[in-house]
C-alpha positions in Angstrom: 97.5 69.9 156.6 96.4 72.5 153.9 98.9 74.3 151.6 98.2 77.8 153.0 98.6 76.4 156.6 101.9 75.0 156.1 102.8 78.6 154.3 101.6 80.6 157.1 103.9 78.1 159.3 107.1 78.3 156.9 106.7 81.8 156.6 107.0 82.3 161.0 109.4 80.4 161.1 111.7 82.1 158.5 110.7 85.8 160.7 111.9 83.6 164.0 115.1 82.5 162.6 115.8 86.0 161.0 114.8 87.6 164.3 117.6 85.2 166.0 120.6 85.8 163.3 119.9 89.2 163.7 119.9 89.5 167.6 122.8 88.0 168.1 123.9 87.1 171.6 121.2 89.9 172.2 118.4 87.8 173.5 117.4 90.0 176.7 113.7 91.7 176.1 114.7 94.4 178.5 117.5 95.7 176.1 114.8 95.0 172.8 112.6 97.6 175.1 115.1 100.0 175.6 116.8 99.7 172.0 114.9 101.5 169.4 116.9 100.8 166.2 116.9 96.8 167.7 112.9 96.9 167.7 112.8 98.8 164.1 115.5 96.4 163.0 113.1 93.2 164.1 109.8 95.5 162.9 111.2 95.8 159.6 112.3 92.1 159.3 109.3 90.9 159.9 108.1 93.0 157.2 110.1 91.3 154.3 108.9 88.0 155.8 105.0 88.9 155.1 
C-alpha cells in the first residue's frame, strides 16, 4: 500500500475515533440533526484532523 494511502487511512480513522470520544453515549443521528453545537462540534473536529 502507498505511503499517502495509508495517511489518508490513519488520518479517518483518528476523525472517527475523535467523532466517538466526543459523542459520548450520544450515538443517535436524529439528535446530531437536531443538535446544532453537536454538528459544529463534529464539523470542527474533523477540521483539526485534515
Amino acid at each position: 500500500m502507498k505511503c499517502e494511502l495509508k495517511k489518508y487511512l490513519f488520518d479517518i480513522k483518528v476523525s472517527i475515533d475523535s467523532i466517538f470520544e466526543y459523542l459520548g453515549d450520544k450515538r443517535n443521528f436524529f439528535e446530531y440533526q437536531q443538535n446544532k453545537l453537536l454538528r459544529r462540534g463534529i464539523l470542527n473536529l474533523q477540521r483539526k484532523s485534515s
